[in-house]
C-alpha positions as CSV (number, residue, x, y, z in Angstrom):
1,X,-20.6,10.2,2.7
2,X,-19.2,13.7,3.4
3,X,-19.4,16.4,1.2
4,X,-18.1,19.9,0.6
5,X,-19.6,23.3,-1.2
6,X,-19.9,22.0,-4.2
7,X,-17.9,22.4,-7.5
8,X,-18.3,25.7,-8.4
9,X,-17.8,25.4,-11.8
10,X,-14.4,23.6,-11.1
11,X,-13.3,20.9,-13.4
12,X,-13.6,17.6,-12.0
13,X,-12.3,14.3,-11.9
14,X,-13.8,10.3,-10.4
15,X,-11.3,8.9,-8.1
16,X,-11.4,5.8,-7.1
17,X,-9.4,4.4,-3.7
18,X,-9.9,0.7,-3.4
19,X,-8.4,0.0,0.5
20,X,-8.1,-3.4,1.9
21,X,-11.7,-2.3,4.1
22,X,-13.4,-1.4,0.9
23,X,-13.2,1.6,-1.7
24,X,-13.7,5.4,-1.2
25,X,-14.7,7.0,-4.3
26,X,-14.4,11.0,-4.6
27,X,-15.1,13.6,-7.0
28,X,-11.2,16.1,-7.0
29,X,-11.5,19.4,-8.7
30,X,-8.3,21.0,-10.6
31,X,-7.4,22.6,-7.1
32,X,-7.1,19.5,-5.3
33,X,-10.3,19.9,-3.7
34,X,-11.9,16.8,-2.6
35,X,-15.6,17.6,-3.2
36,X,-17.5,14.7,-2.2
37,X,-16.5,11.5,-1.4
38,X,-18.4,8.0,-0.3
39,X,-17.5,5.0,0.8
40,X,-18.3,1.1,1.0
41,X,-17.2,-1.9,3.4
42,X,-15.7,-5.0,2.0
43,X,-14.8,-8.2,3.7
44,X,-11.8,-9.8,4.1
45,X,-11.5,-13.4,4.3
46,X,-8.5,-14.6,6.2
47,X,-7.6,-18.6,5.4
48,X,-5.5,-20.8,7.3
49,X,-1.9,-21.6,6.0
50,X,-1.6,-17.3,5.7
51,X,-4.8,-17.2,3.0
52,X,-5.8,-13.4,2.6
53,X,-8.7,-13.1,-0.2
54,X,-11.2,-10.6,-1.5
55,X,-14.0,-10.4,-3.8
56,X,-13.4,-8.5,-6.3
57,X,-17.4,-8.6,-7.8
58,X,-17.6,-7.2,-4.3
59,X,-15.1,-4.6,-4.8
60,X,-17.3,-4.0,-8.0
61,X,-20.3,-3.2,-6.2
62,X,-18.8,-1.3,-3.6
63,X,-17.3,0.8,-6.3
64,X,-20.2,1.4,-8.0
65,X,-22.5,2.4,-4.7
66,X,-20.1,4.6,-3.8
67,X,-19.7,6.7,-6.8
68,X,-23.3,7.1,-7.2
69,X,-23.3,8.7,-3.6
70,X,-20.5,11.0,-4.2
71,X,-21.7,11.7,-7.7
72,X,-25.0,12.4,-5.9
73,X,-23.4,14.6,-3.4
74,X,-20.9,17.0,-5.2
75,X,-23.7,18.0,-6.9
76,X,-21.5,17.9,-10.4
77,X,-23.0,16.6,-13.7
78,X,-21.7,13.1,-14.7
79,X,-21.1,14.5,-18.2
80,X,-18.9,17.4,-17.2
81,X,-16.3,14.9,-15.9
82,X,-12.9,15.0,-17.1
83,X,-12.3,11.4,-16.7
84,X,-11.7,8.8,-14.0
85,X,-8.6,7.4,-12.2
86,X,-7.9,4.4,-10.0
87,X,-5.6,3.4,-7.3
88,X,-5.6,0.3,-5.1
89,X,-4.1,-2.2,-2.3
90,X,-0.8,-2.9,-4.3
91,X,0.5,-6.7,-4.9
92,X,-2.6,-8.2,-4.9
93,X,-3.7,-10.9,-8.1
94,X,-7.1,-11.2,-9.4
95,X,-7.5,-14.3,-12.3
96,X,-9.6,-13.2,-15.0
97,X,-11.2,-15.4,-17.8
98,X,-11.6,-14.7,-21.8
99,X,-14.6,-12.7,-20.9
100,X,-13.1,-10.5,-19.0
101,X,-14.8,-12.0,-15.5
102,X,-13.2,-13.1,-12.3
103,X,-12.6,-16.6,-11.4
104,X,-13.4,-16.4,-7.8
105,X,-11.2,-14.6,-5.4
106,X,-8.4,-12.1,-5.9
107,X,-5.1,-13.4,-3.7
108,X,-4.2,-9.9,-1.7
109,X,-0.7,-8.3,-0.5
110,X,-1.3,-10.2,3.0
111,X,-1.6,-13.6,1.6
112,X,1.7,-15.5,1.9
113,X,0.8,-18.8,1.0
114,X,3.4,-19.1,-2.1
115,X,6.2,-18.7,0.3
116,X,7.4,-22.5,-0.5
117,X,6.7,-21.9,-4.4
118,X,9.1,-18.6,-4.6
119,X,11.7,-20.2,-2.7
120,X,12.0,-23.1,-4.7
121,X,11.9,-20.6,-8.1
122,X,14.5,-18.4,-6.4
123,X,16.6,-20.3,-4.2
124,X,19.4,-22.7,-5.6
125,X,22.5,-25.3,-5.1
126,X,24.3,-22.3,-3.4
127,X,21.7,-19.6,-1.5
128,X,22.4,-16.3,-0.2
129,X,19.8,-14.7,1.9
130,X,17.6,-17.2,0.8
131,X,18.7,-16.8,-3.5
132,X,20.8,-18.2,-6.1
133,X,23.4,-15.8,-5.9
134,X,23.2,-15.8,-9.9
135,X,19.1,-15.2,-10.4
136,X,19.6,-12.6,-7.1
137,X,21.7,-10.6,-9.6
138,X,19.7,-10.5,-12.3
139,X,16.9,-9.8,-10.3
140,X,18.8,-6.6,-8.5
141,X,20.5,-5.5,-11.7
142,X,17.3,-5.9,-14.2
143,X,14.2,-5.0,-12.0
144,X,15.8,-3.3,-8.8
145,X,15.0,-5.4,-6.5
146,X,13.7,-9.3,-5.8
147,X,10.8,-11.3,-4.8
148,X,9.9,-11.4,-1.1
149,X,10.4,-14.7,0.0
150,X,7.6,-14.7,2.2
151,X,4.9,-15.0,-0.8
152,X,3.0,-11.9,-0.5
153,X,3.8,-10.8,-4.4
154,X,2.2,-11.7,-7.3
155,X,5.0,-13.7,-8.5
156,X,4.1,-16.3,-6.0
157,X,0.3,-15.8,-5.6
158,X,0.3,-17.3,-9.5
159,X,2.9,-19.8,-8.7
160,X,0.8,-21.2,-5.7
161,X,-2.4,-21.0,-8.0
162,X,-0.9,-22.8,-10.3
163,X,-0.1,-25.6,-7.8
164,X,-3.1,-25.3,-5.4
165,X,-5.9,-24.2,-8.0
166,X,-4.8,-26.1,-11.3
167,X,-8.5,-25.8,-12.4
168,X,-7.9,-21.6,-12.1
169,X,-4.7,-21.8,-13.5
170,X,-5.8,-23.0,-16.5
171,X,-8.9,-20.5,-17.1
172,X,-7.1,-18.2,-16.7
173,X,-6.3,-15.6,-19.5
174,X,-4.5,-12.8,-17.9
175,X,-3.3,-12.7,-14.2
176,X,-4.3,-8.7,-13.5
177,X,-3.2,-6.5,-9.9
178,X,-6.5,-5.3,-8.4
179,X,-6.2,-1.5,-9.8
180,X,-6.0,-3.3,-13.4
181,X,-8.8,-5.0,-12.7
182,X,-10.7,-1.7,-12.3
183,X,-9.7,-0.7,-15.1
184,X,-10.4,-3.1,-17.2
185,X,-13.5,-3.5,-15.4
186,X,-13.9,0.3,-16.7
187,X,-13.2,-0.3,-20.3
188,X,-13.1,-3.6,-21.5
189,X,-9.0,-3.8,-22.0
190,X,-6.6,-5.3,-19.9
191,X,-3.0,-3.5,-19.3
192,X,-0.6,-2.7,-16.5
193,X,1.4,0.1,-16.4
194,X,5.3,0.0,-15.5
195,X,4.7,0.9,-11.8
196,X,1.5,-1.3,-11.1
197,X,3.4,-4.7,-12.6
198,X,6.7,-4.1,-10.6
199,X,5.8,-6.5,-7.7
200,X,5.6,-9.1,-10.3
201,X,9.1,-8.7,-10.0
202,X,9.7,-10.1,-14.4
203,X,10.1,-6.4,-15.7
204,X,13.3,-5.0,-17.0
205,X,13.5,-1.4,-15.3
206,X,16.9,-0.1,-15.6
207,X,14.9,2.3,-18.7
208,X,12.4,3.3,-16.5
209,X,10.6,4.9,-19.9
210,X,11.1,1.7,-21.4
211,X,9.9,-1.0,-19.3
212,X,9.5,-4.4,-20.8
213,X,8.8,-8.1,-19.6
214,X,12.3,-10.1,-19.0
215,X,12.5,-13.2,-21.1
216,X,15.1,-14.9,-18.6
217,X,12.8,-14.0,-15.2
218,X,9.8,-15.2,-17.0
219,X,11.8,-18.3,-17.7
220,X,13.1,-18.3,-14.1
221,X,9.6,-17.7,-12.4
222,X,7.6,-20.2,-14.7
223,X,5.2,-16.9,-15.8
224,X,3.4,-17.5,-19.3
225,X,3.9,-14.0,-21.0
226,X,0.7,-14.8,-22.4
227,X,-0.9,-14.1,-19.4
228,X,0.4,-11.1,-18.4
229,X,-1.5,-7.8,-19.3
230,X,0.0,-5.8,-22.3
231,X,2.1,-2.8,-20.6
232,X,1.7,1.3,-21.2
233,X,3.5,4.3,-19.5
234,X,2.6,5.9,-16.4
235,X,0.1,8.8,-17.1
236,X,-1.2,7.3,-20.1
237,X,-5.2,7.0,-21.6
238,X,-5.8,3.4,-21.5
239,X,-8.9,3.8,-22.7
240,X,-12.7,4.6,-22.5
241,X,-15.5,3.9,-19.9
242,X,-18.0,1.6,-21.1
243,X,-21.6,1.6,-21.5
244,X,-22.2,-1.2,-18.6
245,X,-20.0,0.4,-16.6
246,X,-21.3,3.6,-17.4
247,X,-24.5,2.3,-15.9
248,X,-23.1,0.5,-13.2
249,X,-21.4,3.5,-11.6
250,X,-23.6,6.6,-12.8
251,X,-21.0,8.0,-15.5
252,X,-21.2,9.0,-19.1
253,X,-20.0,6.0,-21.6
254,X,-17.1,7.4,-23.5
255,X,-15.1,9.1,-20.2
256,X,-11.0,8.8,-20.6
257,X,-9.8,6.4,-17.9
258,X,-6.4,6.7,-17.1
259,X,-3.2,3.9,-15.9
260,X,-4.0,3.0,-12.7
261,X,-1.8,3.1,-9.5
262,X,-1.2,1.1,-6.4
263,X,-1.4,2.6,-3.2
264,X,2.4,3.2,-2.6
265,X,2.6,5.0,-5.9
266,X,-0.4,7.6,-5.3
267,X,-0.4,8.0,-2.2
268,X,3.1,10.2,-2.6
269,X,0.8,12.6,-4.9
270,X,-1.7,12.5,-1.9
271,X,0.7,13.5,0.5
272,X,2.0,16.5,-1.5
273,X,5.7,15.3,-1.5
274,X,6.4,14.8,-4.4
275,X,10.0,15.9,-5.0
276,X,12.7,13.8,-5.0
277,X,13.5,12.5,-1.4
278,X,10.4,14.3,-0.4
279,X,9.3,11.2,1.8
280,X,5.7,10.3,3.7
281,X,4.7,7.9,6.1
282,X,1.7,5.8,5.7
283,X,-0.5,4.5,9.0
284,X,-3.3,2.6,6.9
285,X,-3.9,-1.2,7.6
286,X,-0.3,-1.1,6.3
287,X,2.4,1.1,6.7
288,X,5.2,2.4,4.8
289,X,7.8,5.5,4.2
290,X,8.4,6.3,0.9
291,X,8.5,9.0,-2.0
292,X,10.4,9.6,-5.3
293,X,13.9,9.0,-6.1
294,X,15.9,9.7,-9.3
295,X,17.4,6.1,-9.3
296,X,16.8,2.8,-9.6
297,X,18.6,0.9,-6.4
298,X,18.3,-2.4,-4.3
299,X,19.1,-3.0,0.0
300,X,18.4,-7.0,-0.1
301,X,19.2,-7.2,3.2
302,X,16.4,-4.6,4.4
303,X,14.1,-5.7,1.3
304,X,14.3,-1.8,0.4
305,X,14.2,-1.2,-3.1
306,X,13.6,1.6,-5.9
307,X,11.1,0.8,-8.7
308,X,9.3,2.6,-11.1
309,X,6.6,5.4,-10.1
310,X,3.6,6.6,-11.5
311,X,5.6,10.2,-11.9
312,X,7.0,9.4,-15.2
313,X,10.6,9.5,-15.4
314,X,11.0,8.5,-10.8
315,X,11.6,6.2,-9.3
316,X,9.5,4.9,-5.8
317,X,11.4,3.7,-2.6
318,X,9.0,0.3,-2.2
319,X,9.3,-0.9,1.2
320,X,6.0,-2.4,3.3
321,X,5.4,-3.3,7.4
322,X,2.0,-5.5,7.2
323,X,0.1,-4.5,10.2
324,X,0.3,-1.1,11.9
325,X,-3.5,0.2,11.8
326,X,-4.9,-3.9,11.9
327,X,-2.7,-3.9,14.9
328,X,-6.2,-1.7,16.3
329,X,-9.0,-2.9,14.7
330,X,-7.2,-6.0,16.3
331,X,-7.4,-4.5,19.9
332,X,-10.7,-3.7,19.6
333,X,-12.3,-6.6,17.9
334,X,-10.3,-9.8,19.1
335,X,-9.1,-8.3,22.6
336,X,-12.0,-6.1,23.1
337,X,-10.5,-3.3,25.5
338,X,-12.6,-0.8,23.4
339,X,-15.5,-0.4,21.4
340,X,-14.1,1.8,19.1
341,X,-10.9,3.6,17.7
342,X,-11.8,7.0,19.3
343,X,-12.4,5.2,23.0
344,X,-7.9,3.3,22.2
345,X,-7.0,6.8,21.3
346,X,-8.0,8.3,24.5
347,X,-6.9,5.2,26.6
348,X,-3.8,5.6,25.2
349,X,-3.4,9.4,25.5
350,X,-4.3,8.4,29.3
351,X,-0.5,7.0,29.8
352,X,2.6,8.6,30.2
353,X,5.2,7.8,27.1
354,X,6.7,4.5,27.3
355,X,3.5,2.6,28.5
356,X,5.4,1.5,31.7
357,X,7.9,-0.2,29.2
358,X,5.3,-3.0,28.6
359,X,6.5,-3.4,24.5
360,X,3.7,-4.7,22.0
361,X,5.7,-6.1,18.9
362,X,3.0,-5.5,15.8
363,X,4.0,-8.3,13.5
364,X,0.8,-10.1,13.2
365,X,0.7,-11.0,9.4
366,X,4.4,-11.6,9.3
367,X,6.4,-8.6,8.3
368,X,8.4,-7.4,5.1
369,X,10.9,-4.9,5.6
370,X,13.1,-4.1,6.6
371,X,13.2,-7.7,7.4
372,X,11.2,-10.5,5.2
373,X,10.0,-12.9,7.4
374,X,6.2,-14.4,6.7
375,X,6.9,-16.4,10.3
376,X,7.1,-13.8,12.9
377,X,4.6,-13.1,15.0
378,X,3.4,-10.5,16.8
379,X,2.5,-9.9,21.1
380,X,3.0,-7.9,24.5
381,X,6.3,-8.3,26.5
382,X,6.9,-7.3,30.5
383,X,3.5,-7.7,31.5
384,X,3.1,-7.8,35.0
385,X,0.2,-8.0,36.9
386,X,-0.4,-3.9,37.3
387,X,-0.3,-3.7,33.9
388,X,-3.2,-1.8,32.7
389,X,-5.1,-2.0,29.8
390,X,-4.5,1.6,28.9
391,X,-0.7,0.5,28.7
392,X,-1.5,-2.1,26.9
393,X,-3.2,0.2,24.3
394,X,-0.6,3.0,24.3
395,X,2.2,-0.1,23.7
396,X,0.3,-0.8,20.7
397,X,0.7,2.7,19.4
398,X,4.1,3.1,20.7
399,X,4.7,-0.4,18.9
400,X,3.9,0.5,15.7
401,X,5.9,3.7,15.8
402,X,9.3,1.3,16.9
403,X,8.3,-0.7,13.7
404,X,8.4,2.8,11.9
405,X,11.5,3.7,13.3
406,X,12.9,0.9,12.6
407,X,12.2,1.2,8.7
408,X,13.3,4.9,8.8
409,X,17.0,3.8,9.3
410,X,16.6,1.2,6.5
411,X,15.1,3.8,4.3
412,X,17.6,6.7,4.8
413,X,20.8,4.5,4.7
414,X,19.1,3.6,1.4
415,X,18.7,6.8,0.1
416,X,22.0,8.1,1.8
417,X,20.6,11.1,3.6
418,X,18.6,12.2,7.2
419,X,14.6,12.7,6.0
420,X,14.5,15.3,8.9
421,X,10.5,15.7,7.6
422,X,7.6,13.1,7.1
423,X,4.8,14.3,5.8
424,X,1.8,11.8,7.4
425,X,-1.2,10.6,6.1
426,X,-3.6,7.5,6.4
427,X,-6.1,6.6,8.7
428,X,-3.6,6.9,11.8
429,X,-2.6,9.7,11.1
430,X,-6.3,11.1,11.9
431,X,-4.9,10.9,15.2
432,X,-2.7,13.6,17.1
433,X,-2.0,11.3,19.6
434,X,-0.1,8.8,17.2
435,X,1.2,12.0,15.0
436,X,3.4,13.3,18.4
437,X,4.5,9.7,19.2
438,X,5.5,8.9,15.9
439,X,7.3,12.4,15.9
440,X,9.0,11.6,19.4
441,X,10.0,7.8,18.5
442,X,11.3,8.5,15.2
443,X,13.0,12.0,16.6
444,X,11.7,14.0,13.0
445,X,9.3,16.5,12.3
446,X,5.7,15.1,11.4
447,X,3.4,17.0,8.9
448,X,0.0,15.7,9.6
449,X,-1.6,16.3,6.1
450,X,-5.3,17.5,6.1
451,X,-7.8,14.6,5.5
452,X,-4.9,12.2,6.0
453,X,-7.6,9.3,5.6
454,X,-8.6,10.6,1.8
455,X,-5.1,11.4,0.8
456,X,-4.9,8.1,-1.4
457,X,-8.0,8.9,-3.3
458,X,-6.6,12.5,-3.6
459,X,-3.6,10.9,-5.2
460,X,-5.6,9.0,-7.9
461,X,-7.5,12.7,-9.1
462,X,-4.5,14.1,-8.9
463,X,-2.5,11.5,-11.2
464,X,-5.6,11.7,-13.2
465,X,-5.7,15.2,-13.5
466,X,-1.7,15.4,-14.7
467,X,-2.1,12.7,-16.9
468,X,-5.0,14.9,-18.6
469,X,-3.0,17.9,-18.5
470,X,-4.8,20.2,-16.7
471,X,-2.4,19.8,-13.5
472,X,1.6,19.8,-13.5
473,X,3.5,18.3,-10.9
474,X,5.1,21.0,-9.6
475,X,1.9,22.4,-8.5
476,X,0.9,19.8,-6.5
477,X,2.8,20.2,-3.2
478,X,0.5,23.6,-2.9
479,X,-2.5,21.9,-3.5
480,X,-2.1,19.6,-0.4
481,X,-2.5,21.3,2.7
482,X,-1.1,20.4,6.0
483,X,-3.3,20.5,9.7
484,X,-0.4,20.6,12.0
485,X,3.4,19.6,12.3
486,X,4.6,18.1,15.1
487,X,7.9,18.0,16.6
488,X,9.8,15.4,18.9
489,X,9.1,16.0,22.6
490,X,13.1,15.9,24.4
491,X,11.9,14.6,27.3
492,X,10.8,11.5,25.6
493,X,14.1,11.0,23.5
494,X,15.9,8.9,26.7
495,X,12.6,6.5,27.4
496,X,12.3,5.8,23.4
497,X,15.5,5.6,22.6
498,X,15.7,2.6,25.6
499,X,12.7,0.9,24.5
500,X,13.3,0.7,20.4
501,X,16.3,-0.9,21.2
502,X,14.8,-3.5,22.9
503,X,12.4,-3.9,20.3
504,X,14.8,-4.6,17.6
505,X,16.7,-6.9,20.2
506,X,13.0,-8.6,20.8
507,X,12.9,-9.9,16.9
508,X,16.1,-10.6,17.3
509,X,15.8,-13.3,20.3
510,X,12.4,-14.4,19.2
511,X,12.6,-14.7,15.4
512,X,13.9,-18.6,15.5
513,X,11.2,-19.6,18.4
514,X,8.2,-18.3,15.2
515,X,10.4,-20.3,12.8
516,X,9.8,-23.2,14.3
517,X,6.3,-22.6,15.8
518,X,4.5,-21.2,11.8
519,X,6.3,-23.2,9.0
């Protein structure tokens, strides 16, 4: 629990960040100021067939300790709150009964076991890149992009409960993402707002002020509409904190609670880029690099696609690798060549760039763009036997930044322009180590945002705060401040340049061997 001087008088806002690890709840003044801020643990349970699943009463409790302990420590009165907003891991489904309660585990974003359900909904007589060239055009042309075929959306975590768990299928009475949960968690009403039900992938977006359910993709998908929450605009009031959750989580009953957002949307307003084609990278359990556009576009081939933000009126470049900071935690816990994440970061500033071209690979939940493919696996290539495990460790960082690089093409041939600037933000990018490597792999200029790890939950108070109206956009790139930039080193450009290429060639040459060894 960390927190600052206090609120001064400032106007304040509950944020809540719920992160694959568990949530971070923070009180954000008008400024931007993070005041206080707690958080809680949650577990992960990983299944076999590519299961991923949470608690989400767990999530509830987490939520709840930690904004009594921030509450506690900003030192503000509950009842002097402006309201509360929520963000959380994106693409994730949590069945809810008629009362409003959770019938067992939420299906997360890493959890790909609906791969064979989606196919079979999207594929056809005639498939290109894996679709029925007719439902693939609807798809682009109506929503702006298309259902992963490796099962990670919510589209196929309801088809494979509906084919796997027939009992929760039919309890259900409204299929919710995780930061709709919260909220109606908060007050009682379920909804979704445009940017939060995208991954659903059944939404009409080419109005992006006037998003609505598609009657033919329902039909396609086999979706009940019935089931689906009831959908508002982006920076809306959906309604009012309860009295048991008033008590739960140490706030006054009555407090406006406003749309929530998944990560990918807030974490843009966390980074302060918030322009159009002002783009950030995320180092998280995840990663991605995205920000707003002003139009709604599709790259099937690189599974890069615009869809509707939680700016009103934007569009978000969605795009997602699946492990960059698990790739870590991975390295300590399973491998264990270090007891901690500080201990990797100075093994790995201990090696010279390129890690004496040993290459780790960092798919090890699959990956999604900018290719979609729920087989591949991820490793260490050239070992030899004076390999060191500081190489090893600095490959892994290194390896992460080739996925990122990687991505960056797909993202600016998407967008049709050189992003000569990232702002960074994340857990990783608590690191200055992985800051100057990502700058020097990816040959751009890196703005290491302060408090890069709370920039998510900064994101929520600041949505919450513009949708209130005491904040406009435009004032939030000042509000954000930035520790350091770095720049690309020249005399790594040769070396990197070398070993992304063989990177790219790696999944290239391996990706049929994983085919046949996880389907």
């Amino acid at each position: 629990m960390t927190a600052g001087p206090g609120s001064g008088g400032e106007p304040c806002v509950l944020a809540v960040d719920l992160g694959t690890g568990g949530p971070k709840v923070a009180v954000v003044g008008a400024s931007g100021r993070i005041v206080a801020h707690a958080a809680e643990p949650v577990a992960l349970h990983l299944l076999p067939g590519g299961g991923a699943e949470q608690d989400p009463d767990e999530w509830w409790s987490a939520i709840a300790a930690a904004s009594r302990r921030a509450l506690g420590a900003a030192g503000v009165d509950p009842a002097a709150l402006l309201g509360v907003g929520c963000t959380a891991q994106w693409s994730g489904t949590v069945a809810v009964d008629a009362d409003g309660r959770a019938l067992g585990r939420a299906v997360i974003w890493m959890d790909s076991r609906g791969h064979e359900d989606i196919r079979a909904v999207a594929g056809g007589p005639v498939n290109v890149l894996g679709y029925d060239p007719r439902k693939l055009l609807r798809w682009v042309q109506v929503t702006g992009g298309a259902p992963g075929l490796s099962g990670k959306d919510p589209v196929a975590h309801i088809l494979y409960l509906r084919r796997a768990r027939p009992e929760v299928h039919r309890a259900t009475a409204v299929f919710l993402e995780p930061v709709d949960y919260l909220n109606l968690r908060l007050t009682g009403t379920a909804s979704a707002s445009f940017d939060s039900i995208a991954a659903h992938w059944v939404t009409d977006n080419r109005a992006v002020d006037r998003v609505d359910y598609d009657p033919k993709l329902l039909e396609w998908t086999g979706l009940d509409r019935a089931r689906l929450p009831d959908l508002v605009p982006p920076g809306s009031v959906v309604g009012e904190v309860t009295a048991a959750a008033a008590a739960e989580l140490g706030l006054p009953a009555g407090l406006p609670v406003v749309t929530g957002s998944g990560d990918v949307h807030s974490a843009v307003f966390g980074s302060g880029a918030v322009a159009d084609f002002a783009c950030h990278l995320y180092i998280g359990t995840s990663s991605w690099i995205s920000g707003h556009v002003p139009f709604k576009k599709t790259a099937p081939t690189s599974n890069v696609a615009s869809i509707p933000a939680a700016l009103p009126g934007r569009y978000l470049i969605a795009d997602e690798h699946e492990t960059a900071g698990a790739c870590l935690t991975f390295l300590r816990d399973n491998l264990g060549l270090a007891p901690d994440l500080a201990t990797l970061n100075a093994m790995a500033g201990a090696v010279p760039a390129g890690s004496g071209r040993v290459l780790f690979t960092p798919w090890l939940n699959g990956e999604r763009s900018p290719v979609d493919d729920h087989t591949v696996r991820g490793g260490f290539h050239n070992l030899s036997l004076t390999t060191t495990a500081e190489q090893l460790v600095r490959s892994a960082f290194e390896g992460v930044a080739y996925n990122s690089r990687w991505l960056l093409e797909a993202v600016e041939k998407f967008v049709g322009r050189r992003l000569d600037s990232l702002a960074f933000i994340g857990g990783g990018a608590d690191s200055d180590l992985w800051a100057q490597i990502h700058a020097d792999v990816l040959g751009r200029e890196i703005r290491q945002v302060a408090d890069p790890v709370l920039a998510n939950v900064r994101g929520a108070g600041l949505l919450a705060l513009v949708a209130l109206g005491r904040v406009t956009v435009e004032e939030i790139p000042a509000m954000v401040a930035i520790r350091r930039t770095f720049v690309p080193d020249p005399a790594t450009a040769g070396e990197y340049d070398l070993l992304f290429g063989e990177f790219v060639e790696l999944y290239k040459q391996t990706k049929g061997i994983f085919k046949r060894l996880n389907r």
